[in-house]
C-alpha positions as CSV (number, residue, x, y, z in Angstrom):
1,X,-88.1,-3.3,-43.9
2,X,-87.8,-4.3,-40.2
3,X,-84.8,-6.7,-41.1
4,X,-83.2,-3.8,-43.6
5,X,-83.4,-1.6,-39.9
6,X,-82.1,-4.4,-37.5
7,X,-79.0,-4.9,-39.7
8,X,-78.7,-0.6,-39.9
9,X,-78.5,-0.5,-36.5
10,X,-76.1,-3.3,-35.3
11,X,-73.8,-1.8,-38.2
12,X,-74.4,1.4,-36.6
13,X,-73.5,-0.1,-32.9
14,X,-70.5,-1.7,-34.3
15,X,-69.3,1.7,-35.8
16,X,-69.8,3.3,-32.5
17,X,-67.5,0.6,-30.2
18,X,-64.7,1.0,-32.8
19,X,-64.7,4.6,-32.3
20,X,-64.9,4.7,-28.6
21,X,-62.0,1.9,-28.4
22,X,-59.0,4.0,-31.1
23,X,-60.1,7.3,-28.9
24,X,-59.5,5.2,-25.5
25,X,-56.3,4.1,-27.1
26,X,-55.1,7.6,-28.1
27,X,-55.6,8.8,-24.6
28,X,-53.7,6.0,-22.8
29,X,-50.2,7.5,-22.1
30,X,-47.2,6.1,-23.7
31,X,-44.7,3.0,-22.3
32,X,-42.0,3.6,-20.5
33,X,-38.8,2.0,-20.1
34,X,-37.7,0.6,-17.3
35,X,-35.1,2.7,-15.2
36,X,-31.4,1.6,-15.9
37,X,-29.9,-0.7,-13.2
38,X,-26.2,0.4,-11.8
39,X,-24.4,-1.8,-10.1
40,X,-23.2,-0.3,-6.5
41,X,-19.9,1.4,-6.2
42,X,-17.1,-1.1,-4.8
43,X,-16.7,-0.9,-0.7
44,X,-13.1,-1.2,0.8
45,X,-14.1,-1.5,4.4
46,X,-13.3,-4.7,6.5
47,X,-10.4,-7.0,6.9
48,X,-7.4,-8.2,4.6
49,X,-4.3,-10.1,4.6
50,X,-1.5,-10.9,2.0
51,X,1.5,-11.1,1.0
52,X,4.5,-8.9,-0.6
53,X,8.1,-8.7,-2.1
54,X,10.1,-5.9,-3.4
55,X,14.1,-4.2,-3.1
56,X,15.2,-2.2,-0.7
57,X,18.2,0.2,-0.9
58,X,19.5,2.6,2.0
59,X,22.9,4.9,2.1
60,X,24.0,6.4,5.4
61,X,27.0,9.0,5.5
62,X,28.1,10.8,8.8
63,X,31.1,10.9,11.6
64,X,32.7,8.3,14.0
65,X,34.5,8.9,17.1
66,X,37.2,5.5,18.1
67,X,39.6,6.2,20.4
68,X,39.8,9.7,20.8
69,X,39.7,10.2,17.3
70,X,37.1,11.6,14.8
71,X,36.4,10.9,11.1
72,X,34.1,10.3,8.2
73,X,32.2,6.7,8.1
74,X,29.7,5.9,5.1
75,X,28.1,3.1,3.8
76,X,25.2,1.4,0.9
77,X,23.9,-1.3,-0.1
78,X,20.7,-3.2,-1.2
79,X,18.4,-6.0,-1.8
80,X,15.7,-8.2,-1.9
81,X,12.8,-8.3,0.7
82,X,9.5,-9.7,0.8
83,X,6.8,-10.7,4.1
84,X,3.3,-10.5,4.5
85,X,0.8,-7.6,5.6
86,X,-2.2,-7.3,7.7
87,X,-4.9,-4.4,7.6
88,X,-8.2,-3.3,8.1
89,X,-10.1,-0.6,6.1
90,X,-12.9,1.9,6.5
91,X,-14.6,3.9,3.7
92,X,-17.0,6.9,4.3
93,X,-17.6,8.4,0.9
94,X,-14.7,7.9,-1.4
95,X,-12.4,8.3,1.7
96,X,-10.6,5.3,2.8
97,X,-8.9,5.0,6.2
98,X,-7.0,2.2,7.3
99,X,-4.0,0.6,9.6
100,X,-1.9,-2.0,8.3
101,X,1.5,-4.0,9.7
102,X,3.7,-5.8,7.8
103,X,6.9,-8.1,8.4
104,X,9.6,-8.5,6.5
105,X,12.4,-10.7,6.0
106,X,15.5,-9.4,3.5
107,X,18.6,-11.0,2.1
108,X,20.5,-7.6,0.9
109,X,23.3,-5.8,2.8
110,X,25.5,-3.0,2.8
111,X,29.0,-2.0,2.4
112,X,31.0,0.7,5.5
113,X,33.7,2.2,5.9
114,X,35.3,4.4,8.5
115,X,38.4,6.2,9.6
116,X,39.4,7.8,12.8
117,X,42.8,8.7,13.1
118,X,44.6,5.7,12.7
119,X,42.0,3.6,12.5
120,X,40.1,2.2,10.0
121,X,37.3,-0.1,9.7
122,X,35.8,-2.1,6.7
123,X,32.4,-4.1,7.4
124,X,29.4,-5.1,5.9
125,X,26.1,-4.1,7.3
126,X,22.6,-6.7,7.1
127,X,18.9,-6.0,8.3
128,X,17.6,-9.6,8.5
129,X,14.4,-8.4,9.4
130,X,11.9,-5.4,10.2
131,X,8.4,-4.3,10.2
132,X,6.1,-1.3,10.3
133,X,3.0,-0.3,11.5
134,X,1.3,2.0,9.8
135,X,-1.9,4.3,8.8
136,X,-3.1,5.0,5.7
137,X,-5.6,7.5,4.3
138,X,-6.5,7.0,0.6
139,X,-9.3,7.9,-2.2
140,X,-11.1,5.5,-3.9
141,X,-11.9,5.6,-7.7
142,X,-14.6,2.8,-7.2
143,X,-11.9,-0.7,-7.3
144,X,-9.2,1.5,-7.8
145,X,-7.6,3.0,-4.3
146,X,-4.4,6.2,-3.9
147,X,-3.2,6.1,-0.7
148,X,-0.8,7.9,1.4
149,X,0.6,5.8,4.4
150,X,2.9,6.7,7.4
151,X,3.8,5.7,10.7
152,X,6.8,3.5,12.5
153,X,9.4,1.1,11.3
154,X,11.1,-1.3,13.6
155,X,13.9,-4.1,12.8
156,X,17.5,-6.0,13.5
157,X,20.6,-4.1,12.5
158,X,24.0,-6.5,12.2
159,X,27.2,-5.4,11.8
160,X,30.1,-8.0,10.9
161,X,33.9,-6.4,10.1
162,X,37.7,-5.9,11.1
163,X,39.5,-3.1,13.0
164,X,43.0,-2.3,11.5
165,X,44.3,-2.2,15.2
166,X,41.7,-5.0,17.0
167,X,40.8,-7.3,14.4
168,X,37.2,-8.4,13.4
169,X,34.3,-7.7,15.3
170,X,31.0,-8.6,15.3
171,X,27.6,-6.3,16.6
172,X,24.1,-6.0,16.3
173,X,20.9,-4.0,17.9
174,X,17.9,-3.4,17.3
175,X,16.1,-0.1,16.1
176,X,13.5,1.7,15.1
177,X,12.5,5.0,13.1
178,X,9.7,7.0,11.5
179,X,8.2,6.3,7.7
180,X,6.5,7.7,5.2
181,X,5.3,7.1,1.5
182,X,2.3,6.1,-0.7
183,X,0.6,3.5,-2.9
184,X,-2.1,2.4,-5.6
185,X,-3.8,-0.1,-5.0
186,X,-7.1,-2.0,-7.6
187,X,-9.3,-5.0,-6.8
188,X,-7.9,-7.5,-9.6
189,X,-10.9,-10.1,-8.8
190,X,-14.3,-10.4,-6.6
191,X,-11.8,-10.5,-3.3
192,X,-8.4,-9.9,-4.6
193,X,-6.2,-7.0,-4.6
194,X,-3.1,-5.8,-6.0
195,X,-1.1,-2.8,-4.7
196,X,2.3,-1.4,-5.4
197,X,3.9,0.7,-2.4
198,X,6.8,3.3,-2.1
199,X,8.2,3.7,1.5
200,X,11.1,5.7,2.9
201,X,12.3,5.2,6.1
202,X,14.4,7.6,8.7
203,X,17.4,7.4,10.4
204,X,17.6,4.8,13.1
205,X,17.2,4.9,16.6
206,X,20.3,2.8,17.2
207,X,23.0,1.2,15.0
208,X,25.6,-1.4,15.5
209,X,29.1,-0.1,15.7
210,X,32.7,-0.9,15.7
211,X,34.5,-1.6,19.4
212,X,36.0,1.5,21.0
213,X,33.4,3.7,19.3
214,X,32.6,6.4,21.8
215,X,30.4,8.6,19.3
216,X,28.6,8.0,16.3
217,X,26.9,10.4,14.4
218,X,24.6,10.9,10.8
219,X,22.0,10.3,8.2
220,X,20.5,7.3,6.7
221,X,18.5,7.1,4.1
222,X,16.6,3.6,3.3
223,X,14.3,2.9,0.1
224,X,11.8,-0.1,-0.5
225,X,9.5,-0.4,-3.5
226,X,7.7,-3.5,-3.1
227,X,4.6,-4.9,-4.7
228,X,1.8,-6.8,-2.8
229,X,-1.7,-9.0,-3.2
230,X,-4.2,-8.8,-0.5
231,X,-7.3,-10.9,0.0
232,X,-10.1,-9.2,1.5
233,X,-12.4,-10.7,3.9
């Protein structure tokens, strides 16, 4: 009898633990996942460099006074170009603001013509070279950036041609002028960029003429879609 009660009560006790342990698990709360890890948002602040090419095309139209005379002169052209850019960016939110300047050498050039009176000239225009400096405020889709941009553009005007009257001439200045125009622009890998730009540029301060002008006059109108890759430091 006192074996058949030691073995009643360990079975007993061994009842009770498994009890006490499935209600201990039942109140435990459930697992839960770990939170989801995001990488950060891509930052365009700091330093870049690179380089670009494109075309370029500009048409000009106005009046010329030579000699005492008055008359229409026009001219347009176009051609390659390509340089190199440096900028820096800053980012607050998804706002980017930046200033960049560029220089650039092209190879295209332009045809004119202009008659005062009895005078007419035929010549062929080049810009061997100009640059801008610029602003730009833009808004960034993460590695994607839209940009406006606007500021100065600065460069070499030459002007080679003949005078009915004088025979050829040659001139050349410099100038500069006001642009505008915009861009996209995406990080391609971890430090490199690729952009596209639009920019058009004003009339110039200054423009190379034909000898005996006293007067010039008009609009010009230049173009330049180019495409660029930066690397950012």
């Amino acid at each position: 009898m006192r074996k058949l009660a030691v073995v009643l009560m360990a079975t007993c006790s061994l009842a009770y633990a498994s009890m006490a342990y499935a209600a201990d698990l039942g109140a435990r709360q459930p697992m839960k996942a770990p939170p989801l890890q995001y990488a950060p948002a891509f930052n365009w602040t700091g330093f870049y460099g690179g380089v670009n090419a494109g075309w370029g095309w500009i048409h000009g139209s106005g009046n010329i006074a030579i000699g005492g005379a008055t008359g229409p002169t026009s001219g347009s052209g176009n051609g390659f170009l390509g340089g190199g850019q440096i900028g820096y960016n800053w980012q607050t939110g998804a706002f980017v603001f930046g200033l960049e300047t560029d220089f650039q050498g092209a190879a295209g050039d332009s045809d004119l013509t202009a008659t005062a009176g009895a005078t007419t000239v035929t010549g062929t225009a080049r810009n061997p070279w100009f640059g801008t400096v610029r602003g730009r405020i833009g808004y960034a889709f993460d590695r994607s950036l839209l940009y406006v941009t606007g500021g100065a553009i600065y460069g070499e005007s030459r002007l080679h041609g003949t005078v009915n009257t004088t025979g050829p001439f040659s001139s050349s200045t410099t100038y500069w002028t006001w642009t505008v125009g915009g861009g996209y622009e995406a990080m391609l890998w971890d430090r490199w960029s690729g952009k596209i730009e639009y920019l058009y540029g004003g009339t110039p301060s200054d423009v190379p003429v034909p000898p005996g002008t006293t007067a010039i006059s008009g609009d010009i109108h230049t173009n330049i879609v180019r495409a660029g890759l930066n690397y950012h430091f």
